[in-house]
C-alpha positions in Angstrom: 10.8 1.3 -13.9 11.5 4.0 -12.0 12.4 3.2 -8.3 12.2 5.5 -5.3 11.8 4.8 -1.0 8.2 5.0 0.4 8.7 6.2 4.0 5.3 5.7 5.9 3.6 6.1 9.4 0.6 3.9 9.3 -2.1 3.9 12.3 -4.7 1.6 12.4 -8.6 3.5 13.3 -11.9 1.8 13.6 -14.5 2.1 12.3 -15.9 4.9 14.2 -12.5 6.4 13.9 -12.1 6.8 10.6 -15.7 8.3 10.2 -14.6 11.1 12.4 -11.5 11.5 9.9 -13.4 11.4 7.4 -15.8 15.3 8.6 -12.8 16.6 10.1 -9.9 16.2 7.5 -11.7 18.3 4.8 -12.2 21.1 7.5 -8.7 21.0 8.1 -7.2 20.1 4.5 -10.0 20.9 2.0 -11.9 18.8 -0.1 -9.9 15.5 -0.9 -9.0 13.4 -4.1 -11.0 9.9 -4.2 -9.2 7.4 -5.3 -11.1 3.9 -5.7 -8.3 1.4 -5.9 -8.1 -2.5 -7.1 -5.5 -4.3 -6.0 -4.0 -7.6 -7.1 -0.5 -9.5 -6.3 1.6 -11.7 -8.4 4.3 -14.5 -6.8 4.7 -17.9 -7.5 3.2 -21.1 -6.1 5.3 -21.6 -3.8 5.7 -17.7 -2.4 9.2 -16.9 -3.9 8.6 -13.4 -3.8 7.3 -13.4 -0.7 10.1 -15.6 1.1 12.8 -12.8 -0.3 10.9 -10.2 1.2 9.8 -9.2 -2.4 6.1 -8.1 -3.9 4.6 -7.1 -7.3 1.0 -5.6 -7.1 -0.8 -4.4 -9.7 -3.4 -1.6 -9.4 -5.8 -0.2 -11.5 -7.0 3.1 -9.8 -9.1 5.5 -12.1 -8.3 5.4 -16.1 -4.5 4.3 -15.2 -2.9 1.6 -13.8 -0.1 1.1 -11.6 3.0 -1.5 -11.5 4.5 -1.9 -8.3 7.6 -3.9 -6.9 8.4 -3.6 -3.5 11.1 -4.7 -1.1 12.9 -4.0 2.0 15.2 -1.2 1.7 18.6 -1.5 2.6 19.1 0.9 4.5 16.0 2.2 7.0 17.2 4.3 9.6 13.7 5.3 10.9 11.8 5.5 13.7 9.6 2.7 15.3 6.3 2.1 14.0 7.8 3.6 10.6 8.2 1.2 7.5 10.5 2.4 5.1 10.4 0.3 1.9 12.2 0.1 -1.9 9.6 1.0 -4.9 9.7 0.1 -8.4 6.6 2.0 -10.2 5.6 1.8 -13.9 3.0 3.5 -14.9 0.2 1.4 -17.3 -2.9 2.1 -19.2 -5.8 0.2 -18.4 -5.4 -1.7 -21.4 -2.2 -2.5 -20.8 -2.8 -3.7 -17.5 -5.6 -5.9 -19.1 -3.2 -7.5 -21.3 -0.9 -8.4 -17.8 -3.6 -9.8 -15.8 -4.3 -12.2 -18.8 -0.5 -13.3 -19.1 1.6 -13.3 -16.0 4.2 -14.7 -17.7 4.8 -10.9 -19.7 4.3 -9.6 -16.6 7.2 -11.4 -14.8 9.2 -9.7 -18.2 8.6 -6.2 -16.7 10.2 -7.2 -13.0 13.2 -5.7 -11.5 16.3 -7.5 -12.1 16.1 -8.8 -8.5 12.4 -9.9 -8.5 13.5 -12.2 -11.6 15.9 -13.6 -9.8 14.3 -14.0 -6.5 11.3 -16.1 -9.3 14.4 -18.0 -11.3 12.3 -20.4 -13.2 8.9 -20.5 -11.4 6.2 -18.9 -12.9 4.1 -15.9 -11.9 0.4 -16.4 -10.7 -2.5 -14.1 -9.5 -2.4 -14.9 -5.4 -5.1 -12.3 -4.2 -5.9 -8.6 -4.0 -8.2 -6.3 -2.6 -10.4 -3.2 -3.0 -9.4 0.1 -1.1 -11.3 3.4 -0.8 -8.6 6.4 -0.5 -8.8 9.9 0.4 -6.1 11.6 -0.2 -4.8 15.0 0.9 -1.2 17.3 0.5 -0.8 19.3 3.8 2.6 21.2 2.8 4.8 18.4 3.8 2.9 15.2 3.7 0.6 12.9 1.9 -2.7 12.2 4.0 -4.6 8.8 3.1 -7.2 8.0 4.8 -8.1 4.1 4.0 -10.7 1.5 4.0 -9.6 -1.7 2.8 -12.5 -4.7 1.8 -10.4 -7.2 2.4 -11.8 -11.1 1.9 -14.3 -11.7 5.2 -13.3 -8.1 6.4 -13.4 -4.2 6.6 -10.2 -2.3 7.4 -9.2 1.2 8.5 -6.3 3.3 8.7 -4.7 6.7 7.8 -1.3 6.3 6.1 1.5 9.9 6.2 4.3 9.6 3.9 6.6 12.1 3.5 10.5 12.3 3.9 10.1 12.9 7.6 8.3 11.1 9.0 8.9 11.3 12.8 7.8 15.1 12.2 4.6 14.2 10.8 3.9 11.6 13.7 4.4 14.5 15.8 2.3 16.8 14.1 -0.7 14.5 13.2 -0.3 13.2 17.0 -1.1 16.3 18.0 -4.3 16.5 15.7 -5.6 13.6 17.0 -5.7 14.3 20.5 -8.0 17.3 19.9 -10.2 14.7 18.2 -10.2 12.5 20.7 -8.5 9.7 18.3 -6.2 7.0 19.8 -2.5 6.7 18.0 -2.4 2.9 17.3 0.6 1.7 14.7 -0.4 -0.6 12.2 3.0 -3.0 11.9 1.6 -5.2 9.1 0.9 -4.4 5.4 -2.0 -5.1 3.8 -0.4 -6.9 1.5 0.8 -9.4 4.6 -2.9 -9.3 6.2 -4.1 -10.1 2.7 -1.7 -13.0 2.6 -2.7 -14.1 6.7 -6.9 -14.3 5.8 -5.6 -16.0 2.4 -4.1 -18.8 4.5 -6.8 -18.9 7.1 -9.3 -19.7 4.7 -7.6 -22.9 3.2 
């Protein structure tokens, strides 16, 4: 797999918000990619991955698919409100990502050598996912993605910048959405961690 840091600045929007994005960004940036994306996430029964700080998603988005393992990265000097994380990616055909949501167990083959450890002899499971409707733009320096995420019971917004700098891009897109009139509100949590929070609420 081939692993590499994901250095984000994620805001949350609402509703309103992210419609306003949504007519201005393509004035700014052009016409965007559209990205329809299904997400699902793989730990054990009893949440090893998630206790080590660890997840594996798998995501089909337009005729490929996607493996993902993330974790904390060791290192993360980087601004507040700034998530920095480790990525393990393998790219997948939809056929082979078919054959992974039918058998976890060859999925749990295709980890990192510290996911396996962090499972040791449980098993891997389906635990949840989510749909997510992404456009995306380049502007020179950082990847735009504007988000809205159909979670279980609930509709989420948010616009995501990564890039390598990320406090410039803050700066920058701060700037943007003052002449639009939109607040700058950090989103702290994941949506793989508010999947996991309605998850539990609904037991």
């Amino acid at each position: 797999m081939r692993m590499h840091l994901e250095i984000e600045v994620k805001w949350a929007l609402t509703g309103a918000e992210h419609a306003r994005l949504g007519s201005r960004l393509p004035r700014l940036l052009g016409p965007p990619r559209r990205l329809a994306q299904d997400n699902r996430f793989y730990d054990s029964a009893d949440g090893r991955l998630r206790r080590a700080g660890l997840a594996c998603r798998l995501r089909r988005e337009g005729a490929a698919a996607l493996l993902t393992c993330k974790g904390r990265a060791a290192a993360a000097p980087a601004p507040a409100g700034t998530s920095v994380h480790e990525e393990h990616e393998r790219h997948l055909s939809l056929g082979e990502a078919a054959v992974l949501e039918r058998d976890p167990a060859a999925l749990a083959l295709l980890l990192p050598p510290a996911w396996r450890e962090a499972l040791a002899a449980a098993s891997l499971r389906f635990v949840g996912g989510f749909a997510n409707q992404r456009r995306q733009w380049w502007d020179g320096a950082t990847l735009v993605c504007l988000d809205r995420t159909a979670f279980p019971g609930r509709i989420d917004h948010e616009i995501e910048l990564e890039g390598p700098e990320p406090a410039a891009a803050g700066e920058r897109w701060r700037h943007h959405f003052a002449g639009w009139r939109i607040g700058v509100r950090p989103q702290p949590v994941s949506k793989a961690a508010r999947l996991r929070a309605l998850l539990t609420a609904r037991r």
